[in-house]
DSSP file (Angstrom, degrees, kcal/mol; ACC not computed):
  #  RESIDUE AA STRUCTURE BP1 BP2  ACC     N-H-->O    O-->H-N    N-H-->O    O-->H-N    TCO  KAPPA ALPHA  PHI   PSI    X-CA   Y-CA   Z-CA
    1    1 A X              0   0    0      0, 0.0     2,-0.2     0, 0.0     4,-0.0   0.000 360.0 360.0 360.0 149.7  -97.5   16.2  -43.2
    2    2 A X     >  -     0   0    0      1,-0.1     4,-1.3     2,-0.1     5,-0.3  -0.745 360.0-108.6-110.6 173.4  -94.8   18.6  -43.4
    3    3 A X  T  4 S+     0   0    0      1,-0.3    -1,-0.1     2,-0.2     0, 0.0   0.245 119.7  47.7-103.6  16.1  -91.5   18.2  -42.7
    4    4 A X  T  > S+     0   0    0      2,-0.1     4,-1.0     3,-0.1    -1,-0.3   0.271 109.4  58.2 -89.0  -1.5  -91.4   20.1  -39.6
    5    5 A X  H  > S+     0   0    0      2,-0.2     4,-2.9     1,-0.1    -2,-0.2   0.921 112.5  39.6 -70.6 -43.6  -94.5   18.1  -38.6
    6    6 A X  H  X S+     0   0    0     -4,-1.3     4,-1.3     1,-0.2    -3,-0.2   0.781 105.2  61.6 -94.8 -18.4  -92.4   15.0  -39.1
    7    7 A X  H  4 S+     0   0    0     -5,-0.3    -1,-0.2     2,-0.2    -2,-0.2   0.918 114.0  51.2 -73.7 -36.0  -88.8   16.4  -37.4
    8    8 A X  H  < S+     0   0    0     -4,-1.0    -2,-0.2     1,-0.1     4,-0.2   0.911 106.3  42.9 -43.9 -53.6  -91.4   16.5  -34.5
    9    9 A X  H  < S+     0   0    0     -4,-2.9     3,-0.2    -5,-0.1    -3,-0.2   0.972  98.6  97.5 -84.9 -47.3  -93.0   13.2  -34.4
   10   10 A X  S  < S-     0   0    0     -4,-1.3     3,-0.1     1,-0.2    -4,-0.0  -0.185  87.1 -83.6 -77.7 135.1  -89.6   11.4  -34.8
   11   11 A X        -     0   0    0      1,-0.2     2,-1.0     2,-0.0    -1,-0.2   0.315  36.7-117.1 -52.8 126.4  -87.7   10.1  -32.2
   12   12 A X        -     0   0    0     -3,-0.2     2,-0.2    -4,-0.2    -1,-0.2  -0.436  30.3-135.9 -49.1 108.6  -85.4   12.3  -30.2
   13   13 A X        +     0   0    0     -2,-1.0     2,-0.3    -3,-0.1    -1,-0.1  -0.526  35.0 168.1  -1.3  94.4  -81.9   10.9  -30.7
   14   14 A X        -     0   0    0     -2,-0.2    -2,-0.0     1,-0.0    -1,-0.0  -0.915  46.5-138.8-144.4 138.6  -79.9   10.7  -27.2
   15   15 A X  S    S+     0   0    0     -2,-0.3     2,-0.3     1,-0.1    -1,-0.0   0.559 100.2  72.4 -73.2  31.9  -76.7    9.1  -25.8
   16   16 A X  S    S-     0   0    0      2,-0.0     2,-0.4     0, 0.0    -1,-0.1  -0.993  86.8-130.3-145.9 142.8  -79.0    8.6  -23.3
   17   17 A X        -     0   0    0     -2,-0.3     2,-0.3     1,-0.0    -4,-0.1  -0.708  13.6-154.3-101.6 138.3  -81.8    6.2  -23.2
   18   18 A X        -     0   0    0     -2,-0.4     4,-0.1     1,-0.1    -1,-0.0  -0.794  27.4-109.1 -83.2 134.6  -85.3    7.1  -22.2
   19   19 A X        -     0   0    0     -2,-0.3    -1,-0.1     1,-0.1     3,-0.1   0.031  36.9-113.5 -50.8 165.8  -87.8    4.5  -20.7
   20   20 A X  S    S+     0   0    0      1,-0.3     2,-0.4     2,-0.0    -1,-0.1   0.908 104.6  45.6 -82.8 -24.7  -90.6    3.8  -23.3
   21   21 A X  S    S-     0   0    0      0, 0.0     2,-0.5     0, 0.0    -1,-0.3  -0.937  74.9-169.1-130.0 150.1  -92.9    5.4  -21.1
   22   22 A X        -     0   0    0     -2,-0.4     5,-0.4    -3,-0.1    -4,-0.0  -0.879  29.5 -89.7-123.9 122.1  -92.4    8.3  -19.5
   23   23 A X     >> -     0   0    0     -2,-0.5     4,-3.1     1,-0.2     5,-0.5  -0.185  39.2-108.7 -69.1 175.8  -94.3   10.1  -16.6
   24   24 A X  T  45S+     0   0    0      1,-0.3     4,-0.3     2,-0.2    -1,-0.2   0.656 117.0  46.0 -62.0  -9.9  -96.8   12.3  -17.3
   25   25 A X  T  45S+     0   0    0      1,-0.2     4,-0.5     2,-0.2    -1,-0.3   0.873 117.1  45.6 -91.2 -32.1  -94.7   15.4  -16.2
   26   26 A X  T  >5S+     0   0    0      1,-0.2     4,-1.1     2,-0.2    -2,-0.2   0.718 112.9  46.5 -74.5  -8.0  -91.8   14.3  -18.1
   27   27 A X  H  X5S+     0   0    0     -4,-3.1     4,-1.2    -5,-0.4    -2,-0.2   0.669 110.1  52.6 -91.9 -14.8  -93.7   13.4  -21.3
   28   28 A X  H  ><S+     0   0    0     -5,-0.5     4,-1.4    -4,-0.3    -1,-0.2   0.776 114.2  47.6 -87.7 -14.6  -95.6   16.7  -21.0
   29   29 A X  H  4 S+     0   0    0     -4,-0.5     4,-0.3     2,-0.2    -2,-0.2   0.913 112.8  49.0 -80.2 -42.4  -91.3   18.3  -20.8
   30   30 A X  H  X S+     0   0    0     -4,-1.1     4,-2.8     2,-0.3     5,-0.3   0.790 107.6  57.0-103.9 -35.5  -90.4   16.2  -23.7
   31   31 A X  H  X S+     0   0    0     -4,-1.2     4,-1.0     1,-0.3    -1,-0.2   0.931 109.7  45.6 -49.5 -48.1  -93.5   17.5  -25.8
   32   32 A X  H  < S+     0   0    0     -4,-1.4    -1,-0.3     2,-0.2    -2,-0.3   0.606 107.6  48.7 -94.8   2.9  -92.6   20.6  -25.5
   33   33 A X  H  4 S+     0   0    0     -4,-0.3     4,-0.4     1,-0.1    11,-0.3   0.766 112.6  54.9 -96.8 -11.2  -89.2   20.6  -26.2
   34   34 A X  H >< S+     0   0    0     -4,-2.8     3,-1.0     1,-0.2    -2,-0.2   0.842  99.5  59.7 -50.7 -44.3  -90.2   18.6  -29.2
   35   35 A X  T 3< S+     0   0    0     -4,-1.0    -1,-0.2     1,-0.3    -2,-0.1   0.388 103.3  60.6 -89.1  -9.2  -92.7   21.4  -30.3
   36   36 A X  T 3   +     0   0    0     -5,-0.1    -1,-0.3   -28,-0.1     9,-0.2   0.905  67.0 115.5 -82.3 -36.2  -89.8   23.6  -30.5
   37   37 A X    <   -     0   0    0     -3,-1.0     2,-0.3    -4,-0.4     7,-0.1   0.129  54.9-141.8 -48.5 157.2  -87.4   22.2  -32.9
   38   38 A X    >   -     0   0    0      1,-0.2     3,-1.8     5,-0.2    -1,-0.1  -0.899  55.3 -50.9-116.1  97.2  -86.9   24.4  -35.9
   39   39 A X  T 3  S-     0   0    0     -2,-0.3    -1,-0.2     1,-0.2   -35,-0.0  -0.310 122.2 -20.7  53.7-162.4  -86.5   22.9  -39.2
   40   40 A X  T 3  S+     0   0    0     -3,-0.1    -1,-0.2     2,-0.0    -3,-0.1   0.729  99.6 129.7 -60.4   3.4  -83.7   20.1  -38.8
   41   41 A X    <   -     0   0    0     -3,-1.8    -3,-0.2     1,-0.1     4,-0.1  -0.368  52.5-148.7 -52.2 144.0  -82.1   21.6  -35.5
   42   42 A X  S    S+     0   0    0      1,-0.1     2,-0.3    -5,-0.1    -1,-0.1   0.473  76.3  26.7   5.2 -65.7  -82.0   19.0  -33.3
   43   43 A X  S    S-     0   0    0     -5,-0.1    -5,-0.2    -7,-0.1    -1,-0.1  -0.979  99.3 -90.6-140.8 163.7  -82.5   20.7  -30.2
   44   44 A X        -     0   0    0     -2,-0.3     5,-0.1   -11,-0.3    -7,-0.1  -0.209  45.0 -95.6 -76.4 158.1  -84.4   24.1  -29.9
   45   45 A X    >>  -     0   0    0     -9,-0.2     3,-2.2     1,-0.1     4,-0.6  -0.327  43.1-113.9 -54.4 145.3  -82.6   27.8  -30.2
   46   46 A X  T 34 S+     0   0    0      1,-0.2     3,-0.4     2,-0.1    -1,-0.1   0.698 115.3  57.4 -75.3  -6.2  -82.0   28.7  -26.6
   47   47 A X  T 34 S+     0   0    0      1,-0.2    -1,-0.2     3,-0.0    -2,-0.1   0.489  93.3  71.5 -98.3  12.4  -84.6   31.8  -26.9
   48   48 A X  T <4 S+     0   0    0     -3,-2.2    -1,-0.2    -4,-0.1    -2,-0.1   0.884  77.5  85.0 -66.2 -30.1  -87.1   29.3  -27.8
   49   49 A X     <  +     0   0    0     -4,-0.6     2,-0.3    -3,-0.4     3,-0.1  -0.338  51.5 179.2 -69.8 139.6  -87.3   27.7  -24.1
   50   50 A X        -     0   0    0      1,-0.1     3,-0.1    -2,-0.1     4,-0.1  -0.949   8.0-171.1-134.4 111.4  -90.0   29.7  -21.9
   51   51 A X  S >  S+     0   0    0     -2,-0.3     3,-4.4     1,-0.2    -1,-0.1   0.943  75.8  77.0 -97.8  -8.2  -89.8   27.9  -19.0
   52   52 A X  T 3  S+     0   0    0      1,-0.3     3,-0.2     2,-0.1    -1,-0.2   0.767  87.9  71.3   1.1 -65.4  -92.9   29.9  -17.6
   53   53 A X  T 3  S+     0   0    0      1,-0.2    -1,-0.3    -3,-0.1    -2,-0.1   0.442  93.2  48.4 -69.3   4.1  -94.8   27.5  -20.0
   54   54 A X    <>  +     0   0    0     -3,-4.4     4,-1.4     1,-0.1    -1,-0.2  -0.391  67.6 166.1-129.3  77.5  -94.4   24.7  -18.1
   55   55 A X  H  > S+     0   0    0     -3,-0.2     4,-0.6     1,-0.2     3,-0.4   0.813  73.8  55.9 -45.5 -36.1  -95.5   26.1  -14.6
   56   56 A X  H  4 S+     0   0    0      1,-0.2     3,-0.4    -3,-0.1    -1,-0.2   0.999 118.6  30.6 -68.1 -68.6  -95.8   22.2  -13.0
   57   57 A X  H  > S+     0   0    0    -32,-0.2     4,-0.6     1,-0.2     3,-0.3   0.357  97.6  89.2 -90.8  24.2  -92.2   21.1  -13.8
   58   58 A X  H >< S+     0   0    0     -4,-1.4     3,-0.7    -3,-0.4     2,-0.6   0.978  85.4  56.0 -54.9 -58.0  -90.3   24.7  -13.6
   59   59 A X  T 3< S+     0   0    0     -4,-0.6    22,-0.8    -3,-0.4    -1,-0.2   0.178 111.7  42.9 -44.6  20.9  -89.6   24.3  -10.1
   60   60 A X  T 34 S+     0   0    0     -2,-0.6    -1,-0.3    -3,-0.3    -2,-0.2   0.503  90.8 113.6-160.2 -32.8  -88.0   21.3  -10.8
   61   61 A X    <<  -     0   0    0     -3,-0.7    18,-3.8    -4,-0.6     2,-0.2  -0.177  41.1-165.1 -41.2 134.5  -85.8   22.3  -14.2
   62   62 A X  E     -A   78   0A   0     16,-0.2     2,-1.2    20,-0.1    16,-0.2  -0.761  14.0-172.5-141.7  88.5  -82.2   22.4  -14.3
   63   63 A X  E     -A   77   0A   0     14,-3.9    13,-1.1    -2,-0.2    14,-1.0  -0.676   4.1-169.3 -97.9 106.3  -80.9   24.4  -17.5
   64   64 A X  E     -A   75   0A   0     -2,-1.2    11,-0.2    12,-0.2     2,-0.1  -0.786  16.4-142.0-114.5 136.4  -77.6   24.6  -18.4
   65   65 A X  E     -A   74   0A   0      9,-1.1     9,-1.4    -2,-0.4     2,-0.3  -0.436  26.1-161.5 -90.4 149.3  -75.8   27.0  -21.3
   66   66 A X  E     -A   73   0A   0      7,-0.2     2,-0.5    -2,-0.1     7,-0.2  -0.976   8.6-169.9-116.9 132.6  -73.2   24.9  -23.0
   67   67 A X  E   > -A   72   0A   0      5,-3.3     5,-2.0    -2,-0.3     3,-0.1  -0.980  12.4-160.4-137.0 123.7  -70.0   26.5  -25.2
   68   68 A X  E > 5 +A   71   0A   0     -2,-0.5     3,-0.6     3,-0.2     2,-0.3   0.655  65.1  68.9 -83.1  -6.7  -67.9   24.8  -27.0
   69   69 A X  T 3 5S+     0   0    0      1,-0.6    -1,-0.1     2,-0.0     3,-0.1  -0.976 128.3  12.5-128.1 122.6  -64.5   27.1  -27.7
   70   70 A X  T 3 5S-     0   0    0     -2,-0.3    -1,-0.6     1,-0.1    -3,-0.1   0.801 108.7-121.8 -99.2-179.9  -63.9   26.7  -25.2
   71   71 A X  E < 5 +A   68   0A   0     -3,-0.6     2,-0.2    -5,-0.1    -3,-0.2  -0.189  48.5 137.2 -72.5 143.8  -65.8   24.4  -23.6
   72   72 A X  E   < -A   67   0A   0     -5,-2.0    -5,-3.3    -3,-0.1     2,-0.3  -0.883  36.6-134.4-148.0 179.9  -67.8   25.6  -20.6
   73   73 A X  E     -A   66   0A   0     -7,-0.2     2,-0.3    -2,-0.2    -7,-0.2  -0.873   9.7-163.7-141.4 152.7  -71.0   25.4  -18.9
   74   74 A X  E     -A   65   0A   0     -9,-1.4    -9,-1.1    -2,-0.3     2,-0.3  -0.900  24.5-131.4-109.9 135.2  -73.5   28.2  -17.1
   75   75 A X  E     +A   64   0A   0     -2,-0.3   -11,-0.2   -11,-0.2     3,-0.1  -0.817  32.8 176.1 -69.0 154.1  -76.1   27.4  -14.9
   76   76 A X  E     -     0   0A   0    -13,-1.1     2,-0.3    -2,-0.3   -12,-0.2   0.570  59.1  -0.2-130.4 -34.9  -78.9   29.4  -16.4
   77   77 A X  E     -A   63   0A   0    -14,-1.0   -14,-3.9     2,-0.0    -1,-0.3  -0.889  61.3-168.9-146.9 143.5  -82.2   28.7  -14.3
   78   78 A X  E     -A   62   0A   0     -2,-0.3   -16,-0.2   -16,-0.2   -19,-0.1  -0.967  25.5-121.3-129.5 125.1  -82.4   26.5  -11.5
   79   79 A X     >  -     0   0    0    -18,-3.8     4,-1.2   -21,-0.4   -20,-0.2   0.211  19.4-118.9 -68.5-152.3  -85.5   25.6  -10.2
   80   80 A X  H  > S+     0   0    0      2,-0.2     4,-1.6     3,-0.1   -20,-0.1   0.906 115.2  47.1-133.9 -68.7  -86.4   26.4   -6.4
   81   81 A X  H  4 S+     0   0    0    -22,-0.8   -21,-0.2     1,-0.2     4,-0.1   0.783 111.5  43.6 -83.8 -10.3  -86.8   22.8   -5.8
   82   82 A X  H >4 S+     0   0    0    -23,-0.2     3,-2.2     2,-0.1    -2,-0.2   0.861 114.4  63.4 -80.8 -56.7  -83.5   21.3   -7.5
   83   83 A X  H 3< S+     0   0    0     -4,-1.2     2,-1.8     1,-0.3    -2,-0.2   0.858 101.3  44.0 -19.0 -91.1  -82.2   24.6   -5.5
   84   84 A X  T 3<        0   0    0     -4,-1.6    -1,-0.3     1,-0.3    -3,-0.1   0.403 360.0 360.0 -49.1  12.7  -83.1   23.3   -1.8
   85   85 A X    <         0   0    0     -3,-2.2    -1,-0.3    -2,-1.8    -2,-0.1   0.586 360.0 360.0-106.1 360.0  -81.8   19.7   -2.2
């Protein structure tokens, strides 16, 4: 196995806890943001995300740019349905 094979398989690290099971639309969101990482990053390079490729939970995505000096935040896509609530 290589050792982006194995920064894959190993658990995401969060100061927030995920249930052991996930549904199936979030475990298919968490696959692919797994399937991004690059070498040790952590989390993927922001031009990695397409969120195109996950057509079921786009509408439903809430992405937000973070900067740290100084700190702010963007919205950067919101889906249609977090939009309308």
């Amino acid at each position: 196995m290589t050792a982006r094979a194995d920064a894959r398989s190993a658990p995401i690290r969060s100061p927030f806890a995920l249930p052991a099971r996930l549904p199936a639309s979030l475990a298919r969101v968490r696959a692919y943001w797994s399937g991004l990482l690059r070498g040790e990053a952590r989390i993927p390079f922001w031009d990695d995300l397409k969120p195109t490729e996950l057509p079921d939970p786009a509408e439903r995505l809430l992405l937000i740019d973070v900067f740290e000096r100084p700190t702010r935040f963007r919205f950067n896509s919101v889906g249609k349905e977090v939009a309308c609530e």
